[in-house]
C-alpha positions in Angstrom: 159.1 85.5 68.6 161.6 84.1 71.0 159.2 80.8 71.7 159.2 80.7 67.7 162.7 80.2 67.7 163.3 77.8 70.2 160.7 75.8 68.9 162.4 75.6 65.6 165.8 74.9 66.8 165.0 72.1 69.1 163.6 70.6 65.6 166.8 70.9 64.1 168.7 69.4 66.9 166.6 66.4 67.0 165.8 65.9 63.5 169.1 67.2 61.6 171.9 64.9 62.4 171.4 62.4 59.7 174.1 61.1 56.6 173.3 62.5 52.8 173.9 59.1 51.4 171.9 57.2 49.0 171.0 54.8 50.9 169.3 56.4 54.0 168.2 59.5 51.3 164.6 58.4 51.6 164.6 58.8 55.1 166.5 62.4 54.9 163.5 63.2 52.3 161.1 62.1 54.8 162.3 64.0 57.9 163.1 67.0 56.0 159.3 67.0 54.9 158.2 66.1 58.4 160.1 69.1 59.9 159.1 71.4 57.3 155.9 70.6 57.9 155.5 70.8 61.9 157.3 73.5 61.6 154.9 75.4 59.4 152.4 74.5 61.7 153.9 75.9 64.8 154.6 79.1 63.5 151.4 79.4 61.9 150.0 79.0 64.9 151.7 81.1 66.9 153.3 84.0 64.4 151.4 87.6 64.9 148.7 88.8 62.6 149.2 91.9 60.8 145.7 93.6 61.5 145.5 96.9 59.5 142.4 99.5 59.3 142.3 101.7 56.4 139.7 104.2 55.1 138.5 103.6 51.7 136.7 106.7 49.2 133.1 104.6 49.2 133.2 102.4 51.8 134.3 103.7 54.4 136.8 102.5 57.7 137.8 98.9 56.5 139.7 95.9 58.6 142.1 93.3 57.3 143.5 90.8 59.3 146.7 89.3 57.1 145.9 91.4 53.9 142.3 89.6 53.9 139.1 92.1 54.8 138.2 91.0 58.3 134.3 91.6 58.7 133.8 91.6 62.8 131.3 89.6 64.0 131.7 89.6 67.6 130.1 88.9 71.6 132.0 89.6 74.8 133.5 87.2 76.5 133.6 86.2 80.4 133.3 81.9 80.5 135.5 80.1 82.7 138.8 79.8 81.0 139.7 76.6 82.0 141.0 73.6 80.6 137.8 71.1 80.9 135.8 73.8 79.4 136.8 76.0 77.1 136.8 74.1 73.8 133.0 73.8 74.6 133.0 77.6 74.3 134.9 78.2 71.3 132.4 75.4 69.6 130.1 77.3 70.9 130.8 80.5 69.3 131.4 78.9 65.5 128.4 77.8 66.0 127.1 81.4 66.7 129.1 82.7 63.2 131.6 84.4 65.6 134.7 85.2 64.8 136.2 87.8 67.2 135.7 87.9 70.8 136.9 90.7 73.6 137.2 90.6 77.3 138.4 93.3 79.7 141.6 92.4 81.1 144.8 90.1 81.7 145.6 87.6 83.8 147.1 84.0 84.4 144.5 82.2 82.0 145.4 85.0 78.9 147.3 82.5 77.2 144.9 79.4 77.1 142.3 82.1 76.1 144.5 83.0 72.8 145.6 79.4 72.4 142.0 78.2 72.1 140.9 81.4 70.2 143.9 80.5 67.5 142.8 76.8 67.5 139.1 77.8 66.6 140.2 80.5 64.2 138.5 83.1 66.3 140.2 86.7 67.0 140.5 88.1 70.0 140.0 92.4 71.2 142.4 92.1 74.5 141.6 94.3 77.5 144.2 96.4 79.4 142.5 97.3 82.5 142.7 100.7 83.4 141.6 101.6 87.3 138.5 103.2 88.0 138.1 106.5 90.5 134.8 106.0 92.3 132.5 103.3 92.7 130.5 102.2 89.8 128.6 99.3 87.9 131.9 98.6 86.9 133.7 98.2 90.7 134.2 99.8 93.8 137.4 101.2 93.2 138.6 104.6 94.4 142.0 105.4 92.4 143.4 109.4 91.8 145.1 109.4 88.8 146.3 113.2 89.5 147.8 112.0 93.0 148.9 108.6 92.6 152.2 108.6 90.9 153.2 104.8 92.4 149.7 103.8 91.4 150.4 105.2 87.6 153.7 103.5 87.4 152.5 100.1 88.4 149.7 100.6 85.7 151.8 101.0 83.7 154.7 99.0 83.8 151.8 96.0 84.0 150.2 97.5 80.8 153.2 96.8 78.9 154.3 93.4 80.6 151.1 92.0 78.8 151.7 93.9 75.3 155.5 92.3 75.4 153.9 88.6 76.8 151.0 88.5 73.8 152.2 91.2 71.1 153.0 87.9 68.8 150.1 85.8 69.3 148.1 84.3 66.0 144.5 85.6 67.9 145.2 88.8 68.8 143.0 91.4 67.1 144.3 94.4 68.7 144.4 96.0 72.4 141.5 97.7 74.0 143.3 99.6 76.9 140.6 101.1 79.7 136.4 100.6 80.0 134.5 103.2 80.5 137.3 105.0 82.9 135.3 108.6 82.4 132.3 107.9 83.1 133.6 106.4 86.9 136.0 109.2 87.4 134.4 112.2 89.1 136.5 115.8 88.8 137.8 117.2 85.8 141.0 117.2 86.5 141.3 113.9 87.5 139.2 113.1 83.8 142.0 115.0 82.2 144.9 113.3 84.4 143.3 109.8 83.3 143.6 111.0 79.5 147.3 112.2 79.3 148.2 109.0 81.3 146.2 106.4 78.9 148.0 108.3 76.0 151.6 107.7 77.9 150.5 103.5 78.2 148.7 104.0 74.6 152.0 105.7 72.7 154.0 103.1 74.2 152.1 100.0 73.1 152.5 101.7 69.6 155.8 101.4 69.6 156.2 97.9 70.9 153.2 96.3 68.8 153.2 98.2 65.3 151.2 95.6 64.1 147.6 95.9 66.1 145.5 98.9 66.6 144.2 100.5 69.4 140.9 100.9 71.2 140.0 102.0 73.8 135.9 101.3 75.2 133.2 104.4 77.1 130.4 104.7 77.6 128.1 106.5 74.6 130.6 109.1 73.9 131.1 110.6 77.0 134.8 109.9 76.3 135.3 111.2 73.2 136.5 114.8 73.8 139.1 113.8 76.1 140.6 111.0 73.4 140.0 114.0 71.0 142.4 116.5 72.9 144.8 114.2 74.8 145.0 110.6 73.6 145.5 110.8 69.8 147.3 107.2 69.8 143.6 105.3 70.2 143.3 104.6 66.9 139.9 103.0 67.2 136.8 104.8 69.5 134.9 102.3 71.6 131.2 102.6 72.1 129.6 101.0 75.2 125.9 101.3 74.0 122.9 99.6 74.6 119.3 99.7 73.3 118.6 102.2 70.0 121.2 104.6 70.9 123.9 103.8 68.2 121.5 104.9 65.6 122.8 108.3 66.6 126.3 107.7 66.8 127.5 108.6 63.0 125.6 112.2 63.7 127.9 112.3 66.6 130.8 111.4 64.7 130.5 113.9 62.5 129.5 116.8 65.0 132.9 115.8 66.8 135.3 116.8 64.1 136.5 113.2 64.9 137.7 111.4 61.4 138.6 107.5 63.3 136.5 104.3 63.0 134.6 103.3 65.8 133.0 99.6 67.5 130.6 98.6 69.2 132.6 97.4 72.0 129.5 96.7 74.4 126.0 96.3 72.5 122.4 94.8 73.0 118.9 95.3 74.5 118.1 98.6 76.3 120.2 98.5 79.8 118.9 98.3 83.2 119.8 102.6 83.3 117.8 103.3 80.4 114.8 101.5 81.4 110.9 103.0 82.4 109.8 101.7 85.7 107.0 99.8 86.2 103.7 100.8 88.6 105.1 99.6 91.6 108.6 101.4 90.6 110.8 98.6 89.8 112.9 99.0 86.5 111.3 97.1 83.6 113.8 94.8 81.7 113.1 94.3 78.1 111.0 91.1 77.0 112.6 88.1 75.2 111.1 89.6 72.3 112.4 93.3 72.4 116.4 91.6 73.5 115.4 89.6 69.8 114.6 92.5 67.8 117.1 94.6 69.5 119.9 92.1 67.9 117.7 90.8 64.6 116.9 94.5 63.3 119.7 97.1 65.3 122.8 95.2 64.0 122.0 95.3 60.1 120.7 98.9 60.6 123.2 100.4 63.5 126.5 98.5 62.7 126.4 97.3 58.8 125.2 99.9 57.4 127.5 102.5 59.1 130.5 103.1 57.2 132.4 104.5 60.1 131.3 101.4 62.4 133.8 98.4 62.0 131.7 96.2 63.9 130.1 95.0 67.4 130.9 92.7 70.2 127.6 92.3 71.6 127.7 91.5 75.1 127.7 88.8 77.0 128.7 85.3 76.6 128.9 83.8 80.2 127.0 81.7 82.6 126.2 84.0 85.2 122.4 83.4 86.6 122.5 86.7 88.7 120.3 90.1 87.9 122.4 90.9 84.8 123.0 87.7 83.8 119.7 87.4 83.2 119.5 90.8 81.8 122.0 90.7 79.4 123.5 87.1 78.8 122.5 84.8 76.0 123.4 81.7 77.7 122.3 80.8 81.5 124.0 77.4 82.4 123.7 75.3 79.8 120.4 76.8 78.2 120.5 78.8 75.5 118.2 82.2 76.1 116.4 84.0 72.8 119.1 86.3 72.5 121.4 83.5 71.4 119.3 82.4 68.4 119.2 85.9 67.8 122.7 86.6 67.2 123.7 83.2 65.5 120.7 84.5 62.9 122.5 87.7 62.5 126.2 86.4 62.1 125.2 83.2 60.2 121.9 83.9 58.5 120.4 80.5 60.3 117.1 80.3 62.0 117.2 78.7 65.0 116.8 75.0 65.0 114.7 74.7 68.2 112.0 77.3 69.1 112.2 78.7 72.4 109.5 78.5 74.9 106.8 81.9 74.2 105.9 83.8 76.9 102.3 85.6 76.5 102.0 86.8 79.6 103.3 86.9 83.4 101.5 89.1 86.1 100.7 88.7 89.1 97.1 91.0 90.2 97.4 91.5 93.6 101.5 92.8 93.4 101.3 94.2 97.3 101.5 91.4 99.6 102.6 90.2 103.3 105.6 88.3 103.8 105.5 84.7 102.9 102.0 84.6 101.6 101.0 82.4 98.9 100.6 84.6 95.5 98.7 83.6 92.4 100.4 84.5 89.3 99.0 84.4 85.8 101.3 82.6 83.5 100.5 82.1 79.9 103.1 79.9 77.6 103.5 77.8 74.6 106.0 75.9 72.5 105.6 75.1 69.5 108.0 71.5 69.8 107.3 70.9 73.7 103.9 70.4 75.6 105.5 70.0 79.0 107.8 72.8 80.1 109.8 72.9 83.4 108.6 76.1 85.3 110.0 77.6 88.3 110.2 81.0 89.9 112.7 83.4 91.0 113.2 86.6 92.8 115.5 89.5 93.1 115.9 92.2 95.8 117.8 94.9 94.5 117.0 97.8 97.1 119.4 96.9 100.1 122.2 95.0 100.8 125.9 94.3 99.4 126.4 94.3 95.7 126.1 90.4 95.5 123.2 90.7 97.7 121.7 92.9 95.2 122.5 91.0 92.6 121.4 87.9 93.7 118.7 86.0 92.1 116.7 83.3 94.5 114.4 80.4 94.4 111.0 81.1 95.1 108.6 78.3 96.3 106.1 77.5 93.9 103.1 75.4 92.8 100.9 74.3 90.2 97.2 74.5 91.2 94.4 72.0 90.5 92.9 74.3 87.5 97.1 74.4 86.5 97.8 77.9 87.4 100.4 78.6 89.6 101.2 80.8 92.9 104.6 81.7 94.5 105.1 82.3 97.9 106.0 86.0 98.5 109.5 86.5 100.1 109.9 86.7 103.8 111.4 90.1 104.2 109.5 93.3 103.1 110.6 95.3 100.1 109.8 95.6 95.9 110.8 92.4 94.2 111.8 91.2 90.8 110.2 87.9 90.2 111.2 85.8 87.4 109.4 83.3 85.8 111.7 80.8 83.9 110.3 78.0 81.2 112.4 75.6 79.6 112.5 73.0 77.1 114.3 69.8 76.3 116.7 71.5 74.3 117.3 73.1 76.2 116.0 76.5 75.8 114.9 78.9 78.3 112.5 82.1 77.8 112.6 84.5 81.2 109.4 86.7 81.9 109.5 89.4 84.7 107.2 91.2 86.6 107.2 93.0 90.2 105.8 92.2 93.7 105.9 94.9 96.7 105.9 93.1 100.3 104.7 94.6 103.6 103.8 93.6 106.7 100.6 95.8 105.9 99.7 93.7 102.6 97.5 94.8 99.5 94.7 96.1 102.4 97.0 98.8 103.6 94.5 102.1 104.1 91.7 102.6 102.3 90.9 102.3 98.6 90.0 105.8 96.7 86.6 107.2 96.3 85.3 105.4 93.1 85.8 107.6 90.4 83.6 108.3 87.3 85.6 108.5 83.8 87.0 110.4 82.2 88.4 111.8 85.6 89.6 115.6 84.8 92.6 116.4 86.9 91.9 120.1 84.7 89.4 120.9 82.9 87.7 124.4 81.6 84.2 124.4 83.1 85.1 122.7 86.3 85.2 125.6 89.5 89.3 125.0 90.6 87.5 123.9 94.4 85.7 121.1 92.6 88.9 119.7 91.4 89.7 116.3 92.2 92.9 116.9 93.0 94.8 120.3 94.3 98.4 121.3 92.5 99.5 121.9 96.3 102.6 119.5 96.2 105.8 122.5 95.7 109.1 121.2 95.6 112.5 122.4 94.7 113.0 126.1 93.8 109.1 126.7 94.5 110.0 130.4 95.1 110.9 131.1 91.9 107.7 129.4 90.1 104.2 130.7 89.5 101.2 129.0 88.0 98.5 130.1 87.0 95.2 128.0 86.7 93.2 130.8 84.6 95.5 131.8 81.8 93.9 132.8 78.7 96.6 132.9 76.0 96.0 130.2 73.7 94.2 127.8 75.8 93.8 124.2 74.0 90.3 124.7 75.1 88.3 127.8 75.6 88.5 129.5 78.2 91.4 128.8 79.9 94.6 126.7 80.9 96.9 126.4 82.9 100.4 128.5 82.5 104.0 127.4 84.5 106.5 129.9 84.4 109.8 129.6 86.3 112.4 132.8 86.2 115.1 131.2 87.6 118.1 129.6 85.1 119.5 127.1 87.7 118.1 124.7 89.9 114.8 121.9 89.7 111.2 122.5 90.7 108.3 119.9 90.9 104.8 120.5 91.3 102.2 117.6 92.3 98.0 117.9 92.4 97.3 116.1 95.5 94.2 114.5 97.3 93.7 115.5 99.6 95.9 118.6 99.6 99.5 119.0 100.9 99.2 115.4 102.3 102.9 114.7 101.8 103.3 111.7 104.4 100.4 109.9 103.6 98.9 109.7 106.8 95.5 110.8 105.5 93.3 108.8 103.7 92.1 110.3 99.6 92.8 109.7 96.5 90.8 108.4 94.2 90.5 104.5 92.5 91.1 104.9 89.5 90.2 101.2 88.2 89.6 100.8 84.4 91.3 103.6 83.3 93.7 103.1 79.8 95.7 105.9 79.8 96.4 109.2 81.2 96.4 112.4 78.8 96.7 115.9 78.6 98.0 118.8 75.8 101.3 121.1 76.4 103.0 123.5 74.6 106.2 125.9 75.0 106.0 129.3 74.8 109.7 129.2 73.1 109.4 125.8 72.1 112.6 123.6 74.1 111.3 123.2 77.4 112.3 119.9 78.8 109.4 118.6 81.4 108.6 115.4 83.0 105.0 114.7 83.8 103.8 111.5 85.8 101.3 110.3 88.5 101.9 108.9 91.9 104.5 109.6 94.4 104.1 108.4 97.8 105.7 105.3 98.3 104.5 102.2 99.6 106.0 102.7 103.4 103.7 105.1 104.0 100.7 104.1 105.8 98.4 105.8 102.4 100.3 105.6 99.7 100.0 105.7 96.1 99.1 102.0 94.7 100.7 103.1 91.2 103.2 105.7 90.1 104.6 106.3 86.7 106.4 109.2 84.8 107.8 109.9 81.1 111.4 110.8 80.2 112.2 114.5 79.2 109.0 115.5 77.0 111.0 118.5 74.8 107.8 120.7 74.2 107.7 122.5 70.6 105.1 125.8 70.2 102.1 124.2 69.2 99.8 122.4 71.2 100.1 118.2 71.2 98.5 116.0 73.4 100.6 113.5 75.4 99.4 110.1 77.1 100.7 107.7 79.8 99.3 104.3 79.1 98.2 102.5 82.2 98.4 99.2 81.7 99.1 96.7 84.6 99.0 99.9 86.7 96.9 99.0 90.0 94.7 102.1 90.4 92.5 101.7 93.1 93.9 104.4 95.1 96.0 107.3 93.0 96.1 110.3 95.6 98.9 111.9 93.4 97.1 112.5 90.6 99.4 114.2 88.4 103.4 115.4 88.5 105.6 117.7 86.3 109.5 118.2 86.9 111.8 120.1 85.2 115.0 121.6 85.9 116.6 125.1 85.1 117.0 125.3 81.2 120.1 128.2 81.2 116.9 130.7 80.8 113.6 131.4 82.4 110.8 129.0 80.7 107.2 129.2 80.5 104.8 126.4 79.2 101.1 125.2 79.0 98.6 122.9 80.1 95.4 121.8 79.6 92.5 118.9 79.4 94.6 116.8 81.5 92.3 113.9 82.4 92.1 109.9 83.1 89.8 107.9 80.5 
């Protein structure tokens, strides 16, 4: 309050010393009105909000901001703060129905940040950085916090420089203090060290800043238990979650014993860690359409309707045009993606007033190719405003390199064909690529489509295609002799010694007479079994497989014997450096297998198939207990 009261009393040294007389009274009434009214002003702006969260009988974990119920509606925040641009920002986020923002730490551009935010009405979550101790998405930081005393107390004592320095401020909402510090901390102790010290910085803010709550941001709820046990001063549990996942999180509340409101302190479409992979193994990002729906349908249903949940900042507002800028940011530039329309229709109720371009499809059929050839892609688009669309092409290389290497996103050179197709020109280095392909309107909008290209100096002729298969192609089947098998379960790996199957079993098959039985004895370790053509070929210097072109999907039944057992199953496994490799691969997450037979299927789509020589994979690892499950009619159709 110290700037508050300097402020005022400059004011009443230069407007005070004036004569009561009648004759300049008009002009006393006129500065005393003046001064009572900049001075309103100034401390309006800058006096502290009182922000107070309170659990109500019905409804629930409630906010106020001032006495008035504060409903969050909120994005993370990483623009430039800077003074030519920032007021573009905040107009950009009333427009958007925001009215909360957070970021993740302090620095020399806090206070234009909170002077804007005040100006625009807009609240603002500040971050407290806490130090990571291993290398992460996050950073490549390396800190102990059961060895580094110094380390601590400079953490610390720069903690609380920025509580004193912005405790007071109009904007501030409150003080998230560490991001997802767990997670990129390896041994316990040093998980536990990390908890006692954020309580320490935590317990202190309290007493300096009565007036604003505390959070504190993980990842899922990784962090919870820790909090729980040794950091009772965060007042408010921050989630870090992405994709569906929050639609557990009041289950996980309640299983927790943990009776404190929680936000959303990082939200929106499925993460680049959740995601499948496509045939040529590259991590599929959601489409413009699933990043929509992920905002449109999982805020009303995974933040309103929570009575524990006080809200989301769904992440991210920046410019950033580098792999998870394009992943994860509603603007790019000055284009506004999908995502942004989304979340203005969520906070404001508004449709957008521009569609944005629709992507049908992207592909590109032949996805193995030499360096630097020319690539056609397929590219199907429409918008409903715009006939002509600027297209261009990008590419990412994620697989070696420094971390801005990897995150790098590069021009391609394109062009548009006489029939008005389009081909790229594949990268000159070898390696699985991203490749992007942006369309934008006048407005300008941009809609992103993404698909995957693998380069080698062998190209899409490497080896030989598979024998021609007829389908349905039984990888198992019950009247086929074992040595007739297209493919041989020869591929062991893992804990092998410890595994038996059994290709004749006769309890319970799916169909008569037989299936296939897996039983592993041991409690500990992984195992993975692959059927192989031909067998044991695990450097794929033979030729075999089988082409596989025109299948839809790839099914087959299981069951548990317990019910519980945990089991990947996939196709494909030798990678594309080898000189025969598999020209698709493709796996499910943990299938949890209950006691009844059900059949499972992999769809196939935009798989290239014309030469599988792993024709089918499971992997599982110890379960605490010995497992056994089953197998059968597992086939290609």
């Amino acid at each position: 309050m110290k700037e508050q009261k300097f402020v005022v009393n400059a004011l009443l040294r230069v407007s005070l010393p004036w004569k009561n007389t009648a004759k300049n009274g008009l002009t006393t009434n006129i500065r005393i009105f003046s001064f009572c009214a900049l001075a309103f002003f100034i401390l309006s702006f800058t006096s502290s909000a009182q922000v107070k969260i309170e659990k109500t009988p019905d409804a629930g974990f409630k906010m106020s901001v001032d006495g008035k119920p504060f409903e969050l509606k909120g994005v993370t925040f990483a623009m430039p703060i800077k003074e030519d641009s920032i007021e573009a920002s905040f107009k950009e986020l009333q427009n958007m129905g925001v009215n909360a923002i957070r970021n993740w730490g302090c620095g020399n551009d806090t206070q234009l940040l909170l002077d804007t935010a005040a100006k625009y009405d807009v609240k603002v979550l500040l971050g407290i950085w806490m130090r990571h101790g291993r290398s992460g998405a996050e950073g490549d930081d390396n800190f102990n916090y059961v060895k580094d005393d110094k380390g601590k107390e400079k953490i610390f004592n720069e903690s609380i420089k920025w509580v004193n320095k912005f405790k007071d401020h109009k904007a501030l909402l409150g003080w998230c203090i560490g991001n997802e510090v767990i997670l990129n901390i390896g041994p316990e102790d040093e998980k536990v060290a990390y908890a006692q010290f954020l309580e320490k910085v935590c317990s202190e803010v309290k007493k300096i800043d009565p007036n604003h709550p505390i959070f504190s941001a993980g990842a899922w709820t990784i962090e919870w238990k820790y909090w729980k046990q040794y950091t009772p001063s965060i007042d408010v549990y921050g989630v870090n979650t992405y994709g569906w996942g929050a639609t557990a999180l009041p289950d996980e509340l309640k299983k927790s014993g943990i009776d404190k409101p929680y936000v959303l302190t990082e939200f929106g479409p499925r993460g680049e860690w959740d995601a499948p992979k496509d045939s040529n193994g590259l991590k599929i990002e959601p489409s413009e359409k699933e990043k929509v729906d992920t905002i449109i349908q999982g805020v009303p249903k995974m933040v309103k309707a929570n009575k524990e949940c006080l809200g989301a900042f769904i992440f991210n507002f920046g410019r950033s045009t580098d792999h998870g800028g394009v992943w994860l940011n509603f603007k790019m530039g000055d284009s506004y993606r999908p995502y942004y329309w989304a979340i203005r229709e969520v906070y404001t109720g508004q449709k957008a007033p521009n569609a944005c371009p629709e992507i049908h499809e992207f592909t590109i059929p032949n996805s193995v190719v030499k360096p630097e050839d020319w690539v056609p892609v397929v590219l199907k688009v429409s918008d409903k405003e715009d006939k002509d669309l600027k297209i261009s092409f990008n590419c990412n290389y994620r697989e070696k390199g420094s971390r801005q290497d990897r995150d790098a996103v590069k021009a391609l050179n394109s062009r548009k064909n006489d029939d008005g197709s389009y081909s790229v020109q594949a990268p000159k280095d070898e390696g699985l690529f991203k490749i992007y392909a942006y369309c934008q309107d006048s407005y300008p909008n941009l809609s992103i489509a993404y698909t995957s290209l693998f380069v080698t100096k062998q190209g899409s002729n490497a080896g030989e295609p598979g024998q021609k298969a007829q389908l349905p192609l039984f990888v198992f089947d019950n009247t086929t002799p074992q040595t007739k098998l297209p493919y041989i379960p020869s591929g062991l790996m893992g804990n092998f010694k410890d595994m038996k199957h059994n290709m004749e079993c006769t309890d319970n098959p799916h169909s008569a007479p037989n299936c296939i039985e897996v039983a592993y004895s041991a409690n500990g370790e992984w195992i993975g079994l692959a059927w192989q053509s031909p067998a044991n070929d695990w450097g794929g210097e033979k030729p075999g497989g089988f082409d596989l072109t025109g299948a839809k999907t790839l099914k087959f039944w299981a069951r548990g014997k317990e019910g519980g057992e945990k089991v990947k199953f996939g196709f494909g496994m030798i990678g594309r450096e080898k000189k025969y490799f598999d020209t698709a691969k493709k796996e499910t997450a943990d299938l949890i297998l209950g006691k009844e037979w059900k059949e499972y299927s992999i769809p196939l789509d935009g798989c290239d198939l014309r030469r599988i020589k792993t024709g089918f994979t499971m992997f599982f690892g110890g379960q605490g207990r010995p497992i056994t499950f089953y197998l059968d009619d597992i086939r290609y159709e």
